[in-house]
Each structure stands twice: as structure tokens, then as C-alpha cells.
C-alpha positions in Angstrom: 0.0 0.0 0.0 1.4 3.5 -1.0 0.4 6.4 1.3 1.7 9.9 -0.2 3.0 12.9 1.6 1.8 16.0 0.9 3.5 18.0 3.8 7.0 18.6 5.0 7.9 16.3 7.3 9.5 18.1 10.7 9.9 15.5 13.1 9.8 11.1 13.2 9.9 8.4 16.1 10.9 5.1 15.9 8.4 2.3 17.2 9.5 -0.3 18.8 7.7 -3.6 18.8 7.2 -3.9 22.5 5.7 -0.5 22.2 3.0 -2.1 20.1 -0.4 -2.9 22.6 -1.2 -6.8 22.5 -3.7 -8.0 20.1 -7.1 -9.2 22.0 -7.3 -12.9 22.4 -9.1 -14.8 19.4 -11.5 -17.1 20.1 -15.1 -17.6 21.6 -14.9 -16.7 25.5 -15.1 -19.8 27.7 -18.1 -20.7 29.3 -19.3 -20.7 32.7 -19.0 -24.6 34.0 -22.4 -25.9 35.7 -22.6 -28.8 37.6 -23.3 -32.0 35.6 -23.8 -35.4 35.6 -21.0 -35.6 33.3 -18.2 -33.8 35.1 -15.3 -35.8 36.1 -14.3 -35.7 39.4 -11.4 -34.4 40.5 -8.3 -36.4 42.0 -9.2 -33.7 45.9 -12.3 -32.5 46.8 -12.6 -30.2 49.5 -15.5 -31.3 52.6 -16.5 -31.6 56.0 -17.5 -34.6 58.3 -20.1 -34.3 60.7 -20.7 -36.2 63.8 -24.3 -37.2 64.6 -25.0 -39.0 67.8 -28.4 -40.4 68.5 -30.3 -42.0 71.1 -31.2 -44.7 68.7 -28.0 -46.8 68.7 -24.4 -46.5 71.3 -22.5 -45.7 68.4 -21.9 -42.6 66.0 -22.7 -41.6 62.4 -19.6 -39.7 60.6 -21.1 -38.0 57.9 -18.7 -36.9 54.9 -19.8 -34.4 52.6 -17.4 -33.6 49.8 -18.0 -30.5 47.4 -16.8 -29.9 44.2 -15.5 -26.2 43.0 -16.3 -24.9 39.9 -14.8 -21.9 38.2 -12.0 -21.5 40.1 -10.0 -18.2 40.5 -13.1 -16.1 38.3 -15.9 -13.9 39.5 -18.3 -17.7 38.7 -16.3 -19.7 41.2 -19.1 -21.4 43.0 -19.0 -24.4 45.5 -21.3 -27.7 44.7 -21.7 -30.7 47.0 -20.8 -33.9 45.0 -20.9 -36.9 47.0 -21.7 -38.0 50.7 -20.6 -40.6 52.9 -21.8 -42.1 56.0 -20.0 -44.2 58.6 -20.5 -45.8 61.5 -19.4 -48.8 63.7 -23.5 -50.0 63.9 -24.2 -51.9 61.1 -28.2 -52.6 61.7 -28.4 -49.9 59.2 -25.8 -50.5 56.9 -27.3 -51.6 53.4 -30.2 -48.6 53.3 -27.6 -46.1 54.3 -25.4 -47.1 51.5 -28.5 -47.3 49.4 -29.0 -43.9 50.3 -25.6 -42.0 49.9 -25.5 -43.1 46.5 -28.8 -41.8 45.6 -27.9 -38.8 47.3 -24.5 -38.3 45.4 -26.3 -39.2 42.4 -28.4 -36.3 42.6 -26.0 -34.0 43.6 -24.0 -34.5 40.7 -27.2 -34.2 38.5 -26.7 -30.4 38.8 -29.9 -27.3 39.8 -30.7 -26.6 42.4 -30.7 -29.6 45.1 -32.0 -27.9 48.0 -35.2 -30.2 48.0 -33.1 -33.1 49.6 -33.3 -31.5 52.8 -37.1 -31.1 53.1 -38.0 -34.3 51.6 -35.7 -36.1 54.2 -37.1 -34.3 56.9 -40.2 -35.1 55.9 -39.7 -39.2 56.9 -41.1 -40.2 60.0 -39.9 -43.4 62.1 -43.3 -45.2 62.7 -41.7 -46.2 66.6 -40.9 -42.5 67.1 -38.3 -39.9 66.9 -36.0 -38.1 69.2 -34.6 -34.9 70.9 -31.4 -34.0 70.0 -29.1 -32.1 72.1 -30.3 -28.6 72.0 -33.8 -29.7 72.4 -34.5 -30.0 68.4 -37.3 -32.9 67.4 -35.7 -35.7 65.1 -39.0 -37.7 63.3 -36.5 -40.2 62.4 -32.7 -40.7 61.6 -33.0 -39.9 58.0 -34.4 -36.3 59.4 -31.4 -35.6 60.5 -29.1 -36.7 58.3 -31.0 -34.3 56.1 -30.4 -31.6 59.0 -27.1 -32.1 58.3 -26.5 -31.9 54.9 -29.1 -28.4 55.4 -26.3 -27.7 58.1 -23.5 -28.1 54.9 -25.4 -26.4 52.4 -25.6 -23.1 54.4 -22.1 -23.3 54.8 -21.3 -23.4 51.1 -24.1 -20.7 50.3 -27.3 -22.9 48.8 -28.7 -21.2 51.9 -29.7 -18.0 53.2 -29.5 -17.7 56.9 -32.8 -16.7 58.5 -32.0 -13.8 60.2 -34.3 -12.3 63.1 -34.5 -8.8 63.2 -33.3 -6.4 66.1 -36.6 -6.4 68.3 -36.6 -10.1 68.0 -33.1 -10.8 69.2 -33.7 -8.7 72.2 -36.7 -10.2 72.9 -35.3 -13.6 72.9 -31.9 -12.3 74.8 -33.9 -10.8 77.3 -35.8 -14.4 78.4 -32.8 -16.5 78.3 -30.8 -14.0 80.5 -34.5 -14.3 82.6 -34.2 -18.1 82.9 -30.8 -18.7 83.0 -30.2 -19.2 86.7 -31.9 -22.2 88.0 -32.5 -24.2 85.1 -31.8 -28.1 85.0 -31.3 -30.4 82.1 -34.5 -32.2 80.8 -34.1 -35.9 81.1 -34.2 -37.7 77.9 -33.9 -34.8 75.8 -30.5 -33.2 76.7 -31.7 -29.7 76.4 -30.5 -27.2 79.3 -30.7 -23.8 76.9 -34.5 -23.0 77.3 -36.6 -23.8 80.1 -38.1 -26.5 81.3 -41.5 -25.8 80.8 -40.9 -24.6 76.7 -43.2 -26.4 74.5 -42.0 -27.5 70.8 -42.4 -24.9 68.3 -44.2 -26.2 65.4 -41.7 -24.3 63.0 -38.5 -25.6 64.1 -39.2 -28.2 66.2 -37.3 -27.0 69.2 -38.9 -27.2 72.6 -38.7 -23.4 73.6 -41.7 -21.8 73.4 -43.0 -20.1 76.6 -45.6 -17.1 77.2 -44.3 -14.0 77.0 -46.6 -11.1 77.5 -49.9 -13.3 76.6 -48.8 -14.4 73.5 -47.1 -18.1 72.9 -43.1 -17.2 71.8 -40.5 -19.3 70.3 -36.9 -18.5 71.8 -34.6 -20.3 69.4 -36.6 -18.2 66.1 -38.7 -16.0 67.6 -41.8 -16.9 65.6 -44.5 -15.9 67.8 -49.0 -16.2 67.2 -49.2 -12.9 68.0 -47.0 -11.4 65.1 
């Protein structure tokens, strides 16, 4: 190409080539990974273990959660669970809990949103009964609260948002358990010493702490009260 000068030329620089700006990256820009079925799994995963002790059995349930990471390093970066394992010395209830870690870790891997686990789990009732758990929380059944813990996971990876109370609530609830903390005793078969002895369970999350306060039936572990 011939470019023609029709002025006096006064002054020149040389350009040197790492002068010259880089030239944008070709290509398509890579896509944001989901979670799949198909993705391999990686040689580490990080996870958690929780222990669960019940009054069902003398021994433990260790309860591995692995998770998966996907877009490392960008602004996606996001962390999945991918599999689950449960272990424990008991063996009564070896082959469903097998049965049911892999149909677990199945459906985590299946990708979207796999928050359901944890309320259809919950949702199983033992037809002999369920438990207290320490803190005074109602178990219907083991399975329950194996899905409490994976809920328990989940909102530690960010699937869930914490249910916050707001201020009034918190003092509310601060105030009675400053109110009742002298004196109280442990409940037997129930292992609950944070609320008092004569809370009721609350039908939203199954905790026995609800008391009267003011008239109206309160809940001290959530606050969610029949007069609101």
C-alpha cells in the first residue's frame, strides 16, 4: 500500500515492537462450568465430616460431605456438593444407608438446584418415634437428621440463606434467656439445658422453647410468635 505525503515532514519516532499494545485474544470466551452429571471428578475434593449422635444406637454416624469447585479463580467460582458418605461402627443400618448416599451423590451431581433433599428427608417419619437432639431439636426419624445435616452443609457453602431475626426479635429472645438462665436443669431424655423446662415444641422448628411471654405463645430459638 502507497500512502503519499503531501507536507513537510518536521519531526519522526521510531516504534519499537514492544511499544505495540497486545492484540485481543481470538477465540469464543469460555463458558461458565455448571454442575453436571457428566463432570469428572477431580483427584481432591474439599468437605467436612459431621458427627451425629443419637439416642437410637451407642455408636456414631460420621457423615462426609465432599464439594466440588467450579470456576476456580473467576468472578463464577461457586461451590457444589458432590458426594456423601456415612460411617459408623452400627451396622443394623448398613445396606439402606449405602442405598442412600448413592442416591444422594447421584443427585448431587445431577446439577440445579438440590436444596429439595433436605425437606423431603425431613419429611420421613420413624413409625416407633423420633428423638430430641441435644439442644432440644425434634428428630422424626434418623434420615431427618441426616438431612439436617446436609441443610447444616449447604448453608455453609451458600445454597442457603441464613434466617436472620430482626433487632426487636433478638432482644426479645436475649432478654428471656438471661430471665431463665439461673436455676435451670437439664431435661431428662432430651438433653436440652438452653431454654426452660416448661418450653413447648415450636411447630416451626421443632425446638422445645416456646413459653408465654406477654400473653402471646413465643418461640426463643426463632422468635416466631402467634401474635406477630
Amino acid at each position: 500500500m502507497v500512502i503519499k505525503i503531501d507536507k513537510k515532514i518536521v519531526a519522526y519516532s521510531v516504534v519499537k515492537s514492544d511499544d505495540t499494545p497486545p492484540a485481543p485474544a481470538s477465540g469464543p470466551t469460555p463458558a461458565v462450568q455448571q454442575m453436571h452429571e457428566s463432570l469428572e471428578r477431580p483427584d481432591v475434593l474439599p468437605g467436612a465430616t459431621y458427627k451425629v449422635k443419637t439416642p437410637l444406637s451407642d455408636h456414631a454416624l460420621y457423615i462426609t460431605i465432599n464439594d466440588v469447585v467450579l470456576n476456580p479463580g473467576t468472578e463464577h467460582e461457586i461451590r457444589r456438593p458432590f458426594e456423601i458418605f456415612i460411617n459408623s461402627k452400627a451396622m443394623e443400618h448398613f445396606q439402606w444407608i449405602v442405598a442412600l448416599t448413592r442416591i444422594i451423590s447421584a443427585v448431587f451431581r445431577k446439577g440445579g438446584d438440590v436444596t429439595f433433599l433436605v425437606e423431603e428427608m425431613r419429611s420421613v417419619f420413624d413409625p416407633k418415634g423420633g428423638y430430641f437432639k441435644k439442644g432440644g431439636k425434634y428428630m422424626p426419624s434418623l434420615v431427618a437428621e441426616i438431612g439436617d445435616v446436609i441443610e447444616s452443609h449447604m448453608r455453609s457453602i451458600g445454597l442457603f440463606k441464613e434466617d436472620g431475626l430482626d433487632e426487636h426479635q433478638r432482644q426479645l429472645i436475649e432478654a428471656q434467656r438471661k430471665k431463665y438462665e439461673l436455676g435451670m436443669k437439664a431435661v431428662e431424655d432430651t438433653a436440652a439445658n438452653t431454654f426452660p423446662p416448661e418450653a413447648t415444641l415450636c411447630s416451626k422448628c421443632q425446638t422445645k422453647a416456646v413459653i408465654s411471654m406477654d400473653g402471646c405463645l413465643t418461640c426463643l430459638n426463632c422468635g416466631d410468635s402467634k401474635c406477630s
